[in-house]
C-alpha angles and dihedrals in degrees: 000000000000110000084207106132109239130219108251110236096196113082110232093256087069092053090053092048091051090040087056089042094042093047096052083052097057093055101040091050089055106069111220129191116191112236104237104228095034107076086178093080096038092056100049098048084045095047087044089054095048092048085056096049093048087055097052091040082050091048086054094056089050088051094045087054085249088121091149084057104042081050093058095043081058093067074072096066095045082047086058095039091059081046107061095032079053096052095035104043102076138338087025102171095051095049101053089046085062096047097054089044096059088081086066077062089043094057084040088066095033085057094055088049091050091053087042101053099358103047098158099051092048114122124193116258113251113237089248090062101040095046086047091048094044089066089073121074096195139048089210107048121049091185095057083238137093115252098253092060091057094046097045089048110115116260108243095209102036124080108199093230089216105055096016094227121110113294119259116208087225097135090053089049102039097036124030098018088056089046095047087041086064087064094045099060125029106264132148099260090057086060098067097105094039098055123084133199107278116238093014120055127049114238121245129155119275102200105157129297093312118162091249088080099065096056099277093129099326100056102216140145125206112217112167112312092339146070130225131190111241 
């Protein structure tokens, strides 16, 4: 067998398609059941799931010409990674109890929104659901902690090779959570592909690679960063 390396003739999109497709079935294959009194296992499989549906959701925007807005689905994925290296990385059980919990919050606010715009559907909150839901001070952090403190903390397995100490996820936070965080709000790094030159280019939409583009209705033609009439 030669050791020869070899030019790649898929292009990488294709081995992310087969790594999505290779790692759901995987998990589907193995046949997992839950254990009932252990969430840990429950939200993991559940948070691993989702991670595989929004790859596939985010594929289908590469393959549809939306690529700004497959980048920004992909904050999701680094949201779910900080979340499972949170859970798992000590006091797991805890931790994904909690997390579980923080629906019993979830129907707390929903409750308030109901009596606010929906009065006469409002039901009155059980004692279960109000005493769970009191434990968390806030509707937007289930940890009781900002993302950036669950993503800094140390990891309690890695050993980062080059210092020796436990490995920190600082690139993933500062870097490509920041940059996929751009697509996900409205920001002005997220427009770069939507601005045209003032007083020089006429505005269309530039929603992805769509067939109107190329004549068929709009008549435009795309040269560059710009579009021009025929």
């Amino acid at each position: 067998m030669s050791t020869r390396p070899r030019d790649c003739k898929n292009p990488e999109i294709e081995h992310v398609r087969k790594f999505i497709a290779y790692a759901k079935l995987r998990l589907n294959a193995a046949w997992y059941f839950p254990p009932a009194n252990a969430p840990r296992y429950l939200v993991a499989l559940a948070l691993y799931s989702k991670s595989i549906t929004v790859a596939e959701a985010t594929m289908t925007l590469v393959d549809a010409g939306f690529s700004d807005e497959a980048f920004g689905m992909t904050r999701t994925l680094i949201d779910i990674f900080f979340t499972l290296h949170y859970i798992a990385n000590k006091d797991t059980e805890e931790r994904a109890q909690r997390y579980a919990q923080f629906t019993f919050k979830n129907v707390e606010v929903w409750s308030g929104v109901v009596e606010t715009y929906w009065p006469q559907k409002a039901r009155p909150l059980d004692a279960r659901t109000k005493e769970i839901a009191s434990k968390f001070r806030s509707p937007h952090q289930w940890s009781g902690k900002h993302a950036k403190d669950m993503a800094l903390e140390p990891d309690t397995v890695e050993v980062d090779p080059a210092t020796g100490k436990h490995t920190v996820h600082e690139f993933a936070y500062r870097v490509i959570y920041r940059w996929t965080s751009q697509y996900v709000h409205p920001t002005i790094g997220a427009l770069k592909n939507h601005l045209v030159q003032a007083g020089q280019d006429n505005f269309v939409v530039r929603g992805g690679t769509v067939c109107g583009y190329e004549g068929e209705g709009h008549g435009y033609l795309r040269q560059g960063h710009r579009y021009h009439p025929r």
